[in-house]
N, C-alpha and C positions, 0 to 999 in steps of 0.2 A: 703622140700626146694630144695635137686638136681632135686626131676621130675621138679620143677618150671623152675629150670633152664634149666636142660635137652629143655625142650619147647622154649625157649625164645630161645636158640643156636641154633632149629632145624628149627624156625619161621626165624631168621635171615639168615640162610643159604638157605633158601626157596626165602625167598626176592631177594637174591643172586642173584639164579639162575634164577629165572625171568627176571629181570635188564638184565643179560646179552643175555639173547635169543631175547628180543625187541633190546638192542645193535645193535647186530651183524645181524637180519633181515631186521631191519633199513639201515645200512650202506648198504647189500647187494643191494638193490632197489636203492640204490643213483648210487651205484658204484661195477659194474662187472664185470672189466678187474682183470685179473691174473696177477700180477705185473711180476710173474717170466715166462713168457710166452716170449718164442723167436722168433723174424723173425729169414727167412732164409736167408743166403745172398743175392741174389739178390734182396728181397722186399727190406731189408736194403738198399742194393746199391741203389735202385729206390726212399727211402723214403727220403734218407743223402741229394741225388742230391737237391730235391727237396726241403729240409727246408735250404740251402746255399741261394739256390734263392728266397723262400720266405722272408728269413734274411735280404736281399737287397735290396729287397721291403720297408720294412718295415720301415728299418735303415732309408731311403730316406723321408720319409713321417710318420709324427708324430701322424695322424687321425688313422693310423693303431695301433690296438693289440701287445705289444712285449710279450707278456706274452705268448700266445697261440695261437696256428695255426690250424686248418682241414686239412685233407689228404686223399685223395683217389685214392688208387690204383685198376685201372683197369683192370691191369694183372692179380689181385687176382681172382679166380671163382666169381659170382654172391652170392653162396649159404657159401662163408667165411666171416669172419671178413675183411672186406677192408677200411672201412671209421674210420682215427684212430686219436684221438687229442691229440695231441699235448702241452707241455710245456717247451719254449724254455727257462728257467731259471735253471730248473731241468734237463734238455735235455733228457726226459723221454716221453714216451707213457703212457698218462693217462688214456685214454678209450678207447674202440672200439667197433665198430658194423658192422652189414650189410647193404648195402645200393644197389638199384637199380640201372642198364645205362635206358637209353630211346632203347627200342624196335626199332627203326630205327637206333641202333649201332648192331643191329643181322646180321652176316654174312652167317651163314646157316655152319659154322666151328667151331665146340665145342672149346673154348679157344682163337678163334679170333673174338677182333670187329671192327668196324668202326669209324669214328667221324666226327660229321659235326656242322658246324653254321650256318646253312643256316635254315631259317623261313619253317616250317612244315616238317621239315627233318625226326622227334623226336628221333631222337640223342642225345648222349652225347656228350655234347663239350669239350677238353683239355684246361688247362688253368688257371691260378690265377681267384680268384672273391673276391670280396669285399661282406658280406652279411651285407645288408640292413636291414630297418625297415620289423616290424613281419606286418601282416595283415589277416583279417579272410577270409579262401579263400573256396573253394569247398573240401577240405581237414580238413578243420581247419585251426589252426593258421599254419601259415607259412611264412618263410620270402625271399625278394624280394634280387636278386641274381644282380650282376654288373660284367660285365666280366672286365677284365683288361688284356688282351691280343686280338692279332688277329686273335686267334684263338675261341674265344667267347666272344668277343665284342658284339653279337647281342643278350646276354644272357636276356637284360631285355626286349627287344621288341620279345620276341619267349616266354616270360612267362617263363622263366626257372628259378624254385624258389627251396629251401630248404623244402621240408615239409616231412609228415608221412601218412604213410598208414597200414590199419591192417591187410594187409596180405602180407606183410614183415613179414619173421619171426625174433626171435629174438636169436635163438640157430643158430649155425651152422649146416648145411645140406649140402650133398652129392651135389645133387642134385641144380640146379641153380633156383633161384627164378625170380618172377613175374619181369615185367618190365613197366619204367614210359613211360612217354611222351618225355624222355631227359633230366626232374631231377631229380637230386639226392634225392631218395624217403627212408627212414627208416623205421625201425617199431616203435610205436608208444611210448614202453617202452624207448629206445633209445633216443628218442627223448626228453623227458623229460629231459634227464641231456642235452641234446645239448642246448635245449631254455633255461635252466636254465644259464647255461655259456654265451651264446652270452647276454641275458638281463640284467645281473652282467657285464657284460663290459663295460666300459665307453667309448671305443675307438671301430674301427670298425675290426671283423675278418675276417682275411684272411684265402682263401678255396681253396686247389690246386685240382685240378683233371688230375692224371694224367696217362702214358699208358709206 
């Protein structure tokens, strides 16, 4: 009678411990930010600026997202975590990743780039965007990019769209990664919780890029 039991408590504890290894492997693939992970001040100071003014936006016009915003900082290295989302109820960083400039923001000055609007520049633009409907592109899926500044206002006649690429990595690296055409290019794990979040929205997100 106790080996019976003996087994049935050892069987149960077994189950257990299974259960939670799929958990926690599961959750890890969805979501991979380190909650307790700090900016430093100045990205701070670059990010705060930045969600005031997308807050302003948003307030204004009800088509927009309040929930969540994108953020890209271009100060950050290529090869860091720079593209990070945002939730403006929690007032938290929810996720982040790596993300590409366009090869015609290369200055030939480790740490300095450029930025342009201008049609075959392949630049990165500065600027709010509005992202758009997804569409199957030379990439895959990816979605169509609306500037809402003057300073990338030309973002949807230059093709300048959201998507992923597989040689974006997905760890951070010393070392500064591949470059797009001018958009904002991710790796492809990455990308999965982003499409996930924009096609859950009912409303449209906003995307800063900024320097």
């Amino acid at each position: 009678m106790k080996s019976d039991m003996r087994k049935i408590i050892l069987l149960i504890l077994a189950i257990g411990v299974v259960y939670l290894i799929l958990v926690f492997s599961n959750r890890s693939d969805e979501l991979t930010i380190t909650q307790t992970s700090e900016l430093n001040t100045s990205t701070k100071d670059r990010i705060d600026k930045e969600i005031i003014e997308v807050k302003k936006l948003i307030k204004k016009d009800s088509k927009y997202d309040t929930e969540i915003g994108f953020f890209i900082d271009m100060k950050i290295p290529s090869g860091k975590n720079r593209f990070f989302i945002y939730n403006f109820q929690t007032k938290k960083i929810i996720d982040k990743g790596i993300v590409a400039h366009g090869s015609g923001s290369e200055t030939g000055i480790n740490g300095k780039l450029k930025f342009s609007n201008t049609n075959n520049s392949l630049s990165t633009s500065l600027g709010k965007y509005s992202i758009g409907n997804s569409y199957d592109g030379r990439f895959g899926k990816a979605y169509k990019l609306y500037g809402l500044d003057k300073t990338n206002n030309n973002a949807f006649d230059r093709n300048i769209v959201l998507h992923k690429y597989f040689d974006v990595p997905y760890n951070e690296q010393v070392e500064n990664i591949c470059n797009s055409y001018g958009c904002p290019m991710v790796n492809e794990k990455f990308f999965k919780r982003i499409e996930k979040i924009i096609d859950n929205s009912e409303k449209k997100i906003v995307m800063s890029i900024y320097y």
